[in-house]
Structure formats: structure tokens, C-alpha cells
Steps between C-alpha positions, in 0.01 A plus 500: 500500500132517357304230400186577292571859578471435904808604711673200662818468741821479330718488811435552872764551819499366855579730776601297814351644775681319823790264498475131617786302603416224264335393228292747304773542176291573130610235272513492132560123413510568102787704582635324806479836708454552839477801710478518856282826598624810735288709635461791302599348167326500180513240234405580143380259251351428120249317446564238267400118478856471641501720833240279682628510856396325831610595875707253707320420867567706756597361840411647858379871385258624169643695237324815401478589133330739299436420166489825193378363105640763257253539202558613184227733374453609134271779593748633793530875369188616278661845441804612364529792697347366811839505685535883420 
């Protein structure tokens, strides 16, 4: 998305990194959604003003996450032909 021409996040994905035996699940309470994380896993989402999320505790270990924005760009190809 671009506000005043500056490129902004307009969704972002989790990739769980370990696995914890509990706690740790992404939840989406405007949706009532909750996702418990495997290792390995990636979870897409939009951003809109209803995908705020929150993490539950986790208990006994630390969960690992690594955490991609996806930006939307209007200046992401210049050329025409620059793929050629």
C-alpha cells in the first residue's frame, strides 16, 4: 500500500522456527482464530485494521519466529523490458 507515495506493508508472514510444547499459538481475536505454530510453518497475513494479532504465552521453552513485511512498491519495475 503507499501512503503519500512511500511504500508501506500490506501483509507480512511468520515462519516458526522451533516448536514449543505449549503456548506460543498467533491469535486473531477479530476473527476468533487461533493457530498453534510447527516448526517449519509459515503463516500469511493482510494487513488490515482487522488482522491485528497477539501471541499466547509460552510455557517452559521460547518460541522462535521470524517475522517478513511484504511491501507494495509502485516503482518496483522502471523498465518494460528489464526482465528481457
Amino acid at each position: 500500500m503507499l501512503v503519500d507515495g512511500k511504500m508501506t506493508s500490506v501483509g507480512g508472514y511468520f515462519i516458526f522456527l522451533n516448536q514449543v510444547k505449549t503456548g506460543g499459538e498467533v491469535i486473531f481475536p477479530q476473527q476468533g482464530i487461533k493457530i498453534r505454530p510447527t516448526v517449519g510453518s509459515v503463516l500469511f497475513f493482510e494487513i488490515t485494521k482487522s488482522t491485528y494479532h497477539s501471541f499466547c504465552p509460552v510455557v517452559g521453552s521460547t518460541l522462535w519466529v521470524a517475522l517478513r513485511p511484504v511491501h507494495e512498491s509502485k516503482d518496483f519495475c522502471v523498465d518494460e523490458d528489464e526482465w528481457l
